[in-house]
C-alpha positions as CSV (number, residue, x, y, z in Angstrom):
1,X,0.0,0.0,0.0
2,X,1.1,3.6,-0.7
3,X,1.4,5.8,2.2
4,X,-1.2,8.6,2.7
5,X,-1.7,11.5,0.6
6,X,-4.1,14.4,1.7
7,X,-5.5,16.1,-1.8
8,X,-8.7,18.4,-1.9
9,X,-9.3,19.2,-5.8
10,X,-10.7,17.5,-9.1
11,X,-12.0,13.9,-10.3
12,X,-12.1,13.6,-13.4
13,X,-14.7,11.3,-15.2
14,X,-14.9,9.2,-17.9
15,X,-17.8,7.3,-19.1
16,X,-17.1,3.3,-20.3
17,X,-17.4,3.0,-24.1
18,X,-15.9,1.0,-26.3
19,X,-13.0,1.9,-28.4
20,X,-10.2,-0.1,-31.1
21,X,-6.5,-0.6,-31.2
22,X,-3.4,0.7,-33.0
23,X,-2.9,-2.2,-35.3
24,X,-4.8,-4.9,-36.5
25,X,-3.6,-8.5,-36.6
26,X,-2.0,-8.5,-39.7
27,X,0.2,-4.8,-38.9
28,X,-2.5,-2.6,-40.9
29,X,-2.6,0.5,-39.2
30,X,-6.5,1.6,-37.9
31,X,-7.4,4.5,-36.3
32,X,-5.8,5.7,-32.8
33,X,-8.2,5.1,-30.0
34,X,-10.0,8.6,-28.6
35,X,-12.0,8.7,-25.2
36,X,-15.5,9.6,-26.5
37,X,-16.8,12.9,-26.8
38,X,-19.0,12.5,-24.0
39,X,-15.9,11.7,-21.7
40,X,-15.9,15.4,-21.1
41,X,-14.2,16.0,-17.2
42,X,-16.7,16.6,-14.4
43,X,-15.9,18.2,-11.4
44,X,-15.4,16.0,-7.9
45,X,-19.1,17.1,-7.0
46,X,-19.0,17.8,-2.9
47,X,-22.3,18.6,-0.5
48,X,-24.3,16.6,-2.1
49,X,-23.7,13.1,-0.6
50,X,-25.7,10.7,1.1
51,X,-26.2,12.0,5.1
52,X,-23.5,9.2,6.4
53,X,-20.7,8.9,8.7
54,X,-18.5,6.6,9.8
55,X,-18.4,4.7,13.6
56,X,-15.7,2.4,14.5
57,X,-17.4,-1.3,14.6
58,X,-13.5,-3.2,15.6
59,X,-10.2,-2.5,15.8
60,X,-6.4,-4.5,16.6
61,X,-6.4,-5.8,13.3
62,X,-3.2,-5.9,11.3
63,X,-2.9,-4.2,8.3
64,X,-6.2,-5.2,6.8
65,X,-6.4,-5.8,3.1
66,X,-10.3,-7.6,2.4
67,X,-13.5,-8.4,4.6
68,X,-15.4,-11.3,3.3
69,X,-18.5,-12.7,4.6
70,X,-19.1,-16.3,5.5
71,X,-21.5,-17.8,3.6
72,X,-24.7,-20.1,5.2
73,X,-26.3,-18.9,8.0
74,X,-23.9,-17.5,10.5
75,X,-23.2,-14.6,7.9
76,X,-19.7,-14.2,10.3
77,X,-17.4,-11.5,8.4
78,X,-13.9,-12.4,8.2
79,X,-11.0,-9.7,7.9
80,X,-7.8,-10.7,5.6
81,X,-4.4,-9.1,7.5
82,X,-1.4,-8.7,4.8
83,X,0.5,-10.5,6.8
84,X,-0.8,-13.9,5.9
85,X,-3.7,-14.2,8.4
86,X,-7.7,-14.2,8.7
87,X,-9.6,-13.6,11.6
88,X,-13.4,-13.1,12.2
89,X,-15.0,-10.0,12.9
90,X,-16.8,-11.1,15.7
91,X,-14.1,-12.8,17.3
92,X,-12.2,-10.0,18.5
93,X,-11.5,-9.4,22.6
94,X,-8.6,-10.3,24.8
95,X,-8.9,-14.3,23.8
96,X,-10.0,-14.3,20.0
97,X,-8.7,-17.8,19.5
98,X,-6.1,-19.3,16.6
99,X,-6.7,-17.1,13.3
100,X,-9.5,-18.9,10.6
101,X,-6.3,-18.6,8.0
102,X,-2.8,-18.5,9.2
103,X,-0.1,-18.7,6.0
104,X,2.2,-16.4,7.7
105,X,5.4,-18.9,7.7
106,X,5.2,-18.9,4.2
107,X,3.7,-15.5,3.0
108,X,5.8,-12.3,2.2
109,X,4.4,-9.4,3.2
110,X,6.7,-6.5,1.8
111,X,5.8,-3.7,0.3
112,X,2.4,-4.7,-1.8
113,X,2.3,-8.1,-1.1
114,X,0.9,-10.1,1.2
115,X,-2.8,-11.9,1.7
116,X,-4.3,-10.0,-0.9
117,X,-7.8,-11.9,-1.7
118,X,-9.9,-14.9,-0.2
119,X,-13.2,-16.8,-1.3
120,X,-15.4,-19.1,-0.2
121,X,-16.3,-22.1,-2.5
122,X,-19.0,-25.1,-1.8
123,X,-21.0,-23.3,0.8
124,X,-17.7,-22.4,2.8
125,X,-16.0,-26.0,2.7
126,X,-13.3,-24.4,0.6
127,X,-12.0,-21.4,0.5
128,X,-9.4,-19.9,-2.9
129,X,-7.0,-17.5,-1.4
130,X,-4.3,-15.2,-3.5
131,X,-1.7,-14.2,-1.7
132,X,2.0,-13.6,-2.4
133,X,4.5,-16.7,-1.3
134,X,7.8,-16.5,0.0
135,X,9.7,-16.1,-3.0
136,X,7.5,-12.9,-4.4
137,X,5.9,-15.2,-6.7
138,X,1.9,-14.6,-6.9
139,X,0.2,-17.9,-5.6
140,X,-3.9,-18.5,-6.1
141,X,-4.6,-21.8,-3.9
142,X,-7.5,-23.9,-2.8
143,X,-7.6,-25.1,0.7
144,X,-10.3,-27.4,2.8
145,X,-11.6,-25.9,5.5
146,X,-12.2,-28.6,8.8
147,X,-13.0,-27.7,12.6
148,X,-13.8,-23.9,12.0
149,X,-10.5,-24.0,10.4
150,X,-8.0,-23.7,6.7
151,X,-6.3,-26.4,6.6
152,X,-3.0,-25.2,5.4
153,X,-0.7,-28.2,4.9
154,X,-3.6,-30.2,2.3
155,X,-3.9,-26.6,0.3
156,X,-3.3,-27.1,-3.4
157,X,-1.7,-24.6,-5.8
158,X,-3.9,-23.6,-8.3
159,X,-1.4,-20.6,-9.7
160,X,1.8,-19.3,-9.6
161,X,3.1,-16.3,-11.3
162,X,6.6,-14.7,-10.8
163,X,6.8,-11.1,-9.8
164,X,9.4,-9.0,-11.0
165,X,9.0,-6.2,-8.4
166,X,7.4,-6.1,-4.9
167,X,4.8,-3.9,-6.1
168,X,1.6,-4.1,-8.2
169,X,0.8,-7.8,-6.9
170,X,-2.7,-7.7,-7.5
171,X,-5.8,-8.1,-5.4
172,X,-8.9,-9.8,-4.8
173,X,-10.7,-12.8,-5.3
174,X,-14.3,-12.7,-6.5
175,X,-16.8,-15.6,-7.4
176,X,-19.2,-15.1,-10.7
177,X,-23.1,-16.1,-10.6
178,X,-21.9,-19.4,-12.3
179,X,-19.2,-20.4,-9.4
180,X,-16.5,-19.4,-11.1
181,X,-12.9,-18.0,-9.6
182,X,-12.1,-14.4,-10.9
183,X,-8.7,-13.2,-9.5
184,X,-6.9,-9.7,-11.0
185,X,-3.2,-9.8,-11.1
186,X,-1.1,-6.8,-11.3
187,X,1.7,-5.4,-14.3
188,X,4.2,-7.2,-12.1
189,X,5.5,-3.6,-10.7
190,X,7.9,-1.2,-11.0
191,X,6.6,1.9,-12.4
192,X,5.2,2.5,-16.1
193,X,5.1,-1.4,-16.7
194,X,8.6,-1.4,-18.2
195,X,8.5,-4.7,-19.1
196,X,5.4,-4.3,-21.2
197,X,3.0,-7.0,-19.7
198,X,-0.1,-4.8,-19.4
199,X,-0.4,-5.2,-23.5
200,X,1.4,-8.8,-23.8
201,X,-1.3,-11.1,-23.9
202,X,2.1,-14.0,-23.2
203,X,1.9,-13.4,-19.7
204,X,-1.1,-14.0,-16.9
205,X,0.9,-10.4,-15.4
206,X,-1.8,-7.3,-15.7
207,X,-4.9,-10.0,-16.3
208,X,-8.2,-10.7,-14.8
209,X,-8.3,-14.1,-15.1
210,X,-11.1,-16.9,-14.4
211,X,-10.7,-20.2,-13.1
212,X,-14.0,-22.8,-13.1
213,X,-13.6,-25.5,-9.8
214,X,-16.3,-27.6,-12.1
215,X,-13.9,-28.1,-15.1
216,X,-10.5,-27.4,-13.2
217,X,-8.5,-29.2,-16.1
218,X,-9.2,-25.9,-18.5
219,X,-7.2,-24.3,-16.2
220,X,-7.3,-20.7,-16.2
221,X,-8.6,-18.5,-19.0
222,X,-7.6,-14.8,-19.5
223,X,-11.0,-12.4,-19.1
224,X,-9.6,-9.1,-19.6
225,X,-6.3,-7.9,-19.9
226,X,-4.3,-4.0,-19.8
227,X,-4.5,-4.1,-16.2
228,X,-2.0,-2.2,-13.5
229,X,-2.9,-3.2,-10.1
230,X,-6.4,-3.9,-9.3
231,X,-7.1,-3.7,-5.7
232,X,-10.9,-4.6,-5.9
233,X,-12.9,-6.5,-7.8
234,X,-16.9,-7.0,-6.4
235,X,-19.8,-8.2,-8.6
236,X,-23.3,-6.6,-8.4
237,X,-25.4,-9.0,-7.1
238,X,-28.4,-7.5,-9.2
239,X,-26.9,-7.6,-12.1
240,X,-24.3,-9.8,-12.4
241,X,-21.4,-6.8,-13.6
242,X,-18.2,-6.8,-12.7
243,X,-16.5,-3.3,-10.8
244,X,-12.6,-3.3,-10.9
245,X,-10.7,-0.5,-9.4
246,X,-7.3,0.0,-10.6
247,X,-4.4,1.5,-9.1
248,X,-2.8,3.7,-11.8
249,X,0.1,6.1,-12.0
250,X,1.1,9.6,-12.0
251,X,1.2,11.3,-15.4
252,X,1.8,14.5,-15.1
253,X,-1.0,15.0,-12.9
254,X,-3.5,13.8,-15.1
255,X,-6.2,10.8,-14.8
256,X,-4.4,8.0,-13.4
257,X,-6.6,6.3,-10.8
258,X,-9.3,4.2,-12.6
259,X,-12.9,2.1,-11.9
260,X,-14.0,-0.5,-14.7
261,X,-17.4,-2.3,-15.1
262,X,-17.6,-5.2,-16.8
263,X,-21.4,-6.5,-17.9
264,X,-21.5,-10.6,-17.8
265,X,-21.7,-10.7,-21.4
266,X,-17.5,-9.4,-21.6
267,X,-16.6,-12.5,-19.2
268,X,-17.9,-14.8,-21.9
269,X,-16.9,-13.2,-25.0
270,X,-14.0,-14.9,-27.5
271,X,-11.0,-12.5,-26.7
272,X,-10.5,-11.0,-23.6
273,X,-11.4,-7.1,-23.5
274,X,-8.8,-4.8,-23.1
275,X,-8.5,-1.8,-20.6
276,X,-5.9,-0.3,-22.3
277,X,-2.4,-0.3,-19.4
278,X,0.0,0.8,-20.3
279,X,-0.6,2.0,-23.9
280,X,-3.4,3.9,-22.0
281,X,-3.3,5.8,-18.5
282,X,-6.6,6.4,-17.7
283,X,-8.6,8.1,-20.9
284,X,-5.0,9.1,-22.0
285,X,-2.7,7.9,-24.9
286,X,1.0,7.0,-23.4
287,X,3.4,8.0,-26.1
288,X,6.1,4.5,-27.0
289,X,3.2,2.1,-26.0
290,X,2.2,-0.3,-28.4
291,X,-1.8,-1.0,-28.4
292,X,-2.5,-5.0,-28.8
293,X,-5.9,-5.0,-30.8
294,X,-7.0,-8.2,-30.2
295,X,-9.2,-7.2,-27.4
296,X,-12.2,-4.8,-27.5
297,X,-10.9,-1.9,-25.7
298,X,-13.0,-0.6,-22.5
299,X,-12.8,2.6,-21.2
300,X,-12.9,3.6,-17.4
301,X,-16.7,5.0,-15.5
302,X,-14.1,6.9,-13.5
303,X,-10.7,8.0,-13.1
304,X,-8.6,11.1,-11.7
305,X,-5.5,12.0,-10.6
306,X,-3.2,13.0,-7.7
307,X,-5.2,16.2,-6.9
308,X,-7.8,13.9,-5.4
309,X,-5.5,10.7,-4.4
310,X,-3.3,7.9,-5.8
311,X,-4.7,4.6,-4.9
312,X,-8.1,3.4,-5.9
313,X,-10.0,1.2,-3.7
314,X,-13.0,-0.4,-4.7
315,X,-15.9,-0.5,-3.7
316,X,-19.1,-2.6,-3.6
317,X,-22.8,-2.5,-4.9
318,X,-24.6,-2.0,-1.8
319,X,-28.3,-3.8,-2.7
320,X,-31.2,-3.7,0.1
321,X,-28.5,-1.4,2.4
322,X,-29.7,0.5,5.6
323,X,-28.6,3.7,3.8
324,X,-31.2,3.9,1.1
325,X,-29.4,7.1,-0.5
326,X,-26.4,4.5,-1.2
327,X,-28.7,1.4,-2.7
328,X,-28.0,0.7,-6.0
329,X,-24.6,3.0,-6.5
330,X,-20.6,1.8,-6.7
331,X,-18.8,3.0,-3.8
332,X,-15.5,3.3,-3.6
333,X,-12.6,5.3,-1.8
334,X,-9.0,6.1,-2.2
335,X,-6.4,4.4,0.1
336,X,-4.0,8.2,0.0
337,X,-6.9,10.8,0.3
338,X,-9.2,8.7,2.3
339,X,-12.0,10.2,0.6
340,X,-15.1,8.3,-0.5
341,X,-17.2,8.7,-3.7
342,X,-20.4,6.6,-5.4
343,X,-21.2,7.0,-9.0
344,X,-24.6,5.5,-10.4
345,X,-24.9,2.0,-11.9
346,X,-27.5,2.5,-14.1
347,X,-28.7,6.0,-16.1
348,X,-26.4,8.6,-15.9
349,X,-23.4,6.6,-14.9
350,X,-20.5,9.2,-15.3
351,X,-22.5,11.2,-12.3
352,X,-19.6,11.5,-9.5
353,X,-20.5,12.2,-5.7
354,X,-18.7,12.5,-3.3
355,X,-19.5,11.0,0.1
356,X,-19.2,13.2,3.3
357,X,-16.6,10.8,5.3
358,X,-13.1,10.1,5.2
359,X,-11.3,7.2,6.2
360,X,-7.8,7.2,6.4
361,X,-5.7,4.9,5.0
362,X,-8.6,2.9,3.6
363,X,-8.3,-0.5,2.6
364,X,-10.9,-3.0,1.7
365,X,-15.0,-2.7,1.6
366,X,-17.7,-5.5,1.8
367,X,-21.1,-4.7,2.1
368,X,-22.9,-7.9,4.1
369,X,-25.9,-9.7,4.5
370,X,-27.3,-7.7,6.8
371,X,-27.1,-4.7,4.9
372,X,-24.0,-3.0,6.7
373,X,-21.5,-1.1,4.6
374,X,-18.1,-2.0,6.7
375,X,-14.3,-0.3,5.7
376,X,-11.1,-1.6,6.4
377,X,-8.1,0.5,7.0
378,X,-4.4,-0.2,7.2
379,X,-4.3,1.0,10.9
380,X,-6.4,-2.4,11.7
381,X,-9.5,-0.7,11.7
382,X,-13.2,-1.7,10.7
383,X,-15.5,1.1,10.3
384,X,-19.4,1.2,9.3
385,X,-21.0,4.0,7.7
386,X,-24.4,4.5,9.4
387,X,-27.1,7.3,8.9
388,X,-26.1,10.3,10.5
389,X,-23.7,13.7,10.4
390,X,-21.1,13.3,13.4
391,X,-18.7,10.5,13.2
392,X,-15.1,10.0,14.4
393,X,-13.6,11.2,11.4
């Protein structure tokens, strides 16, 4: 995670269209891909947010990077620590018990790595956790769970994919309506991809990729592709589309932090789409950066720049939530700023607001069963936003 950065000026917007590449298959040259006209910037709208704030709910967690919820009836949340362990929400107090996950003997935890993503398969019987292993490399594993417990030593590797740098190891693990593993990998680091995996369709580095526990001998298939880092992925449970914030990069001071929506119909089609890293920053060309056309290119609902932050953190749906002005919107922070925005799902999508809360050091979101928006922050922290205009931040 990036340390914090306290910013107070624009977002910038751009509304998802389609676009095309630089060069077709063949090295014909087609047209360079514009941003739409409609991807005019819009201002990081304030005062005019839901009437929320946010109230500690637990604390004396270690550097928290997801919240998950149990599935079946306890609904128990469970918060993911970078340092290679998971313990319940509910459990905290001066005897908690051994951790639900505990990979820490073989988990690195430097810079951006660490547990980064966990999901429940099979009504909670297994669970598919991403995490970065002791040598750096990116591993995706299933594991049994038995007496309230992972069982760590019958795990089985599902994926392992080198990483070149300590940064941009991905994030996230999300299940599709059809049971299906999505898991978003990151450029493999360092700064403006210099090794050119966003566009190289060669390498599972800068993929969202998809792995099916019914027909495990396909192995895993490459969704989408011309990613960075993307620290949150969350499906809308209404509508079965895909959110992925994406940590971008400081151009000079132009769009770089990015949300991308995916409809169901993208995870099934014949190439994988294409969000354009690093031939594109944001809604913006990157001179020396070769466009691979195979994919149809997808632009971002949102992005800005360093004015506002510099590290995206998505977000959830909230559906059937206590805070009615929030149903039915993608919320989403930024880990620097701490500031917290929504933008429509349906209609007039590209429609920022901004949320009155701030939450330092934010980290991960889940919005549970019980209709609970909860925050994770890097201090250890798990915050709720509730109805109200006085909080502790």
């Amino acid at each position: 995670m990036r340390s914090r950065f306290p910013g107070a000026m624009a977002l910038l917007l751009v509304v998802a269209l389609a676009g095309c590449g630089s060069d077709d298959a063949d090295g014909t040259p087609v047209p360079e891909p514009r941003p739409p006209a409609s991807a005019a910037p819009l201002p990081d709208v304030a005062g005019r947010g839901a009437e929320v704030t946010a109230w500690i709910v637990a604390g004396g967690f270690d550097r928290i990077t997801g919240l998950v919820q149990e599935p079946g009836r306890s609904g128990r949340v469970l918060v993911l620590e970078r340092r290679g362990t998971a313990r319940w929400l509910e459990g905290t107090g001066p005897d908690p018990g051994p951790p639900f996950v505990d990979l820490t003997a073989t988990t690195s935890s430097d810079d951006e790595q660490g547990l980064i993503g966990l999901a429940f398969l099979d009504g909670g019987a297994r669970v598919v956790i991403h995490r970065t292993d002791e040598d750096g490399a990116t591993d995706v594993g299933v594991y049994p769970v038995r007496d309230g417990r992972v069982d760590v030593a019958a795990g089985r590797r599902l994926l392992t994919v080198e990483q070149p740098y300590g940064n941009h190891n991905g994030g996230q693990v999300a299940i599709d309506r059809q049971g299906r593993v999505l898991v978003g990998i990151g450029d493999g680091g360092s700064a403006f991809d210099p090794r050119h995996n966003g566009q190289n369709l060669g390498t599972k580095l800068g993929k969202l990729l998809r792995w099916d526990p019914r027909d495990p001998a396909r192995g895993w298939r490459t969704v989408a592709y011309g990613l960075r880092n993307p620290w949150g992925l969350t499906f809308d449970e209404a509508t079965g589309e895909l959110w992925i914030a994406d940590a971008g990069r400081q151009v000079d001071k132009t769009v770089v932090e990015e949300v991308n929506r995916l409809p169901p119909a993208a995870l099934e089609e014949a190439e994988p789409v294409n969000f354009g890293w690093s031939a594109l920053e944001g809604s913006r060309r990157l001179p020396g950066r070769d466009l691979d056309p195979r994919g149809r290119l997808v632009w971002p609902v949102a992005s800005y720049g360093r004015d506002s932050g510099c590290l995206v953190i998505g977000g959830t749906v909230p559906r059937r939530t206590r805070l009615a002005d929030l149903d039915g919107r993608y919320v989403f922070g930024d880990g620097c700023s701490g500031r917290v925005w929504s933008v429509p799902t349906r209609g007039r999508i590209g429609e920022l607001r901004r949320e009155p809360v701030v939450i330092p050091e934010l980290s991960a979101w889940l919005h549970d069963r019980d209709g609970r928006i909860l925050m994770g922050d890097d201090h250890g922290l798990v915050t709720e936003l509730v109805r109200g205009q006085a909080g502790r931040r």
